[in-house]
C-alpha positions as CSV (number, residue, x, y, z in Angstrom):
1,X,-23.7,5.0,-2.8
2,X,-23.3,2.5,-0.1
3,X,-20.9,4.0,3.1
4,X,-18.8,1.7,5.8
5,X,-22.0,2.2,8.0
6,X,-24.3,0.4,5.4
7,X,-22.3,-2.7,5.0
8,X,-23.1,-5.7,6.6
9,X,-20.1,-7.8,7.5
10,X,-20.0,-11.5,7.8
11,X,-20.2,-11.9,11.8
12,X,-18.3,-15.8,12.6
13,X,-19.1,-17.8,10.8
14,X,-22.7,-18.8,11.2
15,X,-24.6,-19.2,7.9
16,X,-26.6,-16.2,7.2
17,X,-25.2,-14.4,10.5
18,X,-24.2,-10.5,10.4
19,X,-22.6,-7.8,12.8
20,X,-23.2,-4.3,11.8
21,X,-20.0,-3.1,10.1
22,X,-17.5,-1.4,12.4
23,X,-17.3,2.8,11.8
24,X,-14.1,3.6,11.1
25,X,-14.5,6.8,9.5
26,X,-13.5,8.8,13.1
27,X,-10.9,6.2,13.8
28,X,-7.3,7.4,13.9
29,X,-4.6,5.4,11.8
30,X,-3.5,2.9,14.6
31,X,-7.1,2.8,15.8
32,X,-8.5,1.8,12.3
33,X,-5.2,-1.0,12.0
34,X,-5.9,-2.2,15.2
35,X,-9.8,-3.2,13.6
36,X,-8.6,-5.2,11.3
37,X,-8.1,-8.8,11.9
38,X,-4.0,-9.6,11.6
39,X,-3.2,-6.0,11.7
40,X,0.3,-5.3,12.5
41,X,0.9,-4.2,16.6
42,X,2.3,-0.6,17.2
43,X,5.8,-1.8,18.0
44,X,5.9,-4.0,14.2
45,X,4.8,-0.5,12.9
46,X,7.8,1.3,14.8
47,X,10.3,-1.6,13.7
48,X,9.2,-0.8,10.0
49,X,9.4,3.1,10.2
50,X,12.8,2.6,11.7
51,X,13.9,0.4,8.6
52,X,11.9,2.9,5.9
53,X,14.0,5.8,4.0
54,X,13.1,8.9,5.9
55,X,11.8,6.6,8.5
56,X,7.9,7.0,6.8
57,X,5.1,5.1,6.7
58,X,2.0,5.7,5.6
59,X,-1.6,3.5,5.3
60,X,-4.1,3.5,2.8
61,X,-7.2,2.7,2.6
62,X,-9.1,2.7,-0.9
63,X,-12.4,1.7,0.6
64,X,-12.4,1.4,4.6
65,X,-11.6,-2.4,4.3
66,X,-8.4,-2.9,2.5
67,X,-6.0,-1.4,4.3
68,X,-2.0,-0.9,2.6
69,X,0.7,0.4,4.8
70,X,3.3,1.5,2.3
71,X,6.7,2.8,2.4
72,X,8.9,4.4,-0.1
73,X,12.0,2.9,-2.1
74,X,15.8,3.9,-1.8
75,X,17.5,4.3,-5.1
76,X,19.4,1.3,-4.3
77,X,16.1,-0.9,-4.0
78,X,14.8,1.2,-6.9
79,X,17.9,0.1,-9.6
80,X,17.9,-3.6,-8.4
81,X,14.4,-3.4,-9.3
82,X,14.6,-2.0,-12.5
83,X,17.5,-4.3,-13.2
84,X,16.0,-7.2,-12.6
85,X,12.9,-5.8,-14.9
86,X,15.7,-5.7,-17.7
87,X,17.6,-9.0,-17.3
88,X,14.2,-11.0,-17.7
89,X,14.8,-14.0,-19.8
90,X,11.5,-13.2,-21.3
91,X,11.2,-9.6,-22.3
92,X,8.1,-8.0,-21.1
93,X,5.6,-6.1,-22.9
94,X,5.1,-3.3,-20.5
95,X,8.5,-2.5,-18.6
96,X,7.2,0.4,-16.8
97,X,4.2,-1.4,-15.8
98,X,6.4,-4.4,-14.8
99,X,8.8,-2.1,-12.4
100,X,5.7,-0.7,-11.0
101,X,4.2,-3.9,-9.7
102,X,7.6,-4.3,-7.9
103,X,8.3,-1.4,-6.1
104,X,5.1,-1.7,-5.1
105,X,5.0,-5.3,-3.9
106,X,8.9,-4.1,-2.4
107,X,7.2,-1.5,-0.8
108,X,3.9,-2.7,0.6
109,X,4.6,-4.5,4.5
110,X,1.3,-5.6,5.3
111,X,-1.7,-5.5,3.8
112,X,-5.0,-7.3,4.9
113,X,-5.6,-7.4,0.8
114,X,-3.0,-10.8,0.5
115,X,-1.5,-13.8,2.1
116,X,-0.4,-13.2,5.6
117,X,0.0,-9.7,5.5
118,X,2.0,-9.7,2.3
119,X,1.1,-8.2,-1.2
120,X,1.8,-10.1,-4.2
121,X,2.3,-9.3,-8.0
122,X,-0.5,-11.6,-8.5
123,X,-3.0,-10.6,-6.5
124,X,-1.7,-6.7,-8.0
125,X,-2.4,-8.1,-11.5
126,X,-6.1,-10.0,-10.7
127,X,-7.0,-7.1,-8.6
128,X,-8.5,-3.7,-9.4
129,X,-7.3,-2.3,-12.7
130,X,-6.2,1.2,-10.8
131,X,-4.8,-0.2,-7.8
132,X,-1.3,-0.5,-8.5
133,X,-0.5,2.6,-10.1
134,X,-2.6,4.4,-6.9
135,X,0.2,2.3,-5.0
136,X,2.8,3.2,-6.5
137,X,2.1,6.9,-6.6
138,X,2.0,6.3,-2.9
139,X,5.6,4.7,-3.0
140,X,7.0,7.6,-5.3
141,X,5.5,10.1,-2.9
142,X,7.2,8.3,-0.5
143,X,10.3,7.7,-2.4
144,X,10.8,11.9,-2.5
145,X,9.4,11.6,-5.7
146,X,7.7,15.1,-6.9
147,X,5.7,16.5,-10.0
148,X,6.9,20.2,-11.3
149,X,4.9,22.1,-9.8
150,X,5.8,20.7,-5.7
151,X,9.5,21.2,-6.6
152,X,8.7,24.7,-7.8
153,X,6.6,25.7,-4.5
154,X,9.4,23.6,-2.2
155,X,12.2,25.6,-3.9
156,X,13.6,29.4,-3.3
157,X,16.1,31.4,-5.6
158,X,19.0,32.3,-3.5
């Protein structure tokens, strides 16, 4: 299995040229955004928090590379999503599916994974097959969204 310190990166731009690949494995969240070319600056990060429900963010990071900050959905954002799913002129074959790639393209602000910074529905569907339903379990979580078994340890009998 090949870690973030075996991969060669391409270094700038020189054919056949390589840097050794940055360790980002002790890096702290800001630290490991900051490594990233176009990464978003504290004070964008802030502005976004400020603007998420429950005023959370989180990043993700399948792979040390691709790098998602993700935030979660207010039921507002959540209905006009799954309203605009159903008023389609051309009715989909996978709803759920369909609803998923939009909460999580709503709910992705940057990612390094797109087109300046921003995820697309696209680049969801030519991507890896597991990607956006990892996402979007990322945006429930965010969303409050809980299995069973959290509400059951989170809750108390009065």
């Amino acid at each position: 299995m090949t870690t973030e310190q075996d991969v060669e990166v391409q270094g700038s731009g020189t054919p056949g040229e390589t840097k050794p690949a940055v360790d980002r494995s002790n890096m702290d969240p800001h630290e490991f955004l900051a490594s990233l070319p176009g990464a978003p600056t504290k004070d964008m990060i802030a502005a976004w928090k400020q603007q998420a429900p429950n005023n959370r963010l989180e990043v993700f990071t399948p792979d040390g590379k691709r790098a998602y900050i993700v935030r979660g959905l207010t039921g507002l954002e959540l209905t006009t999503i799954q309203k605009q799913i159903q008023s389609m002129a051309t009715p989909v074959a996978d709803p759920e599916l369909e609803m998923q790639l939009h909460a999580v393209v709503k709910a992705v602000v940057w990612t390094n994974a797109g087109q300046n910074g921003k995820l697309t529905d696209v680049s969801l569907r030519t991507g890896a097959a597991g990607l956006p339903a990892t996402l979007f379990t990322k945006v429930t979580k965010l969303s409050d969204f809980m299995d069973p078994q959290q509400i059951e340890f989170l809750s108390a009998e009065l």
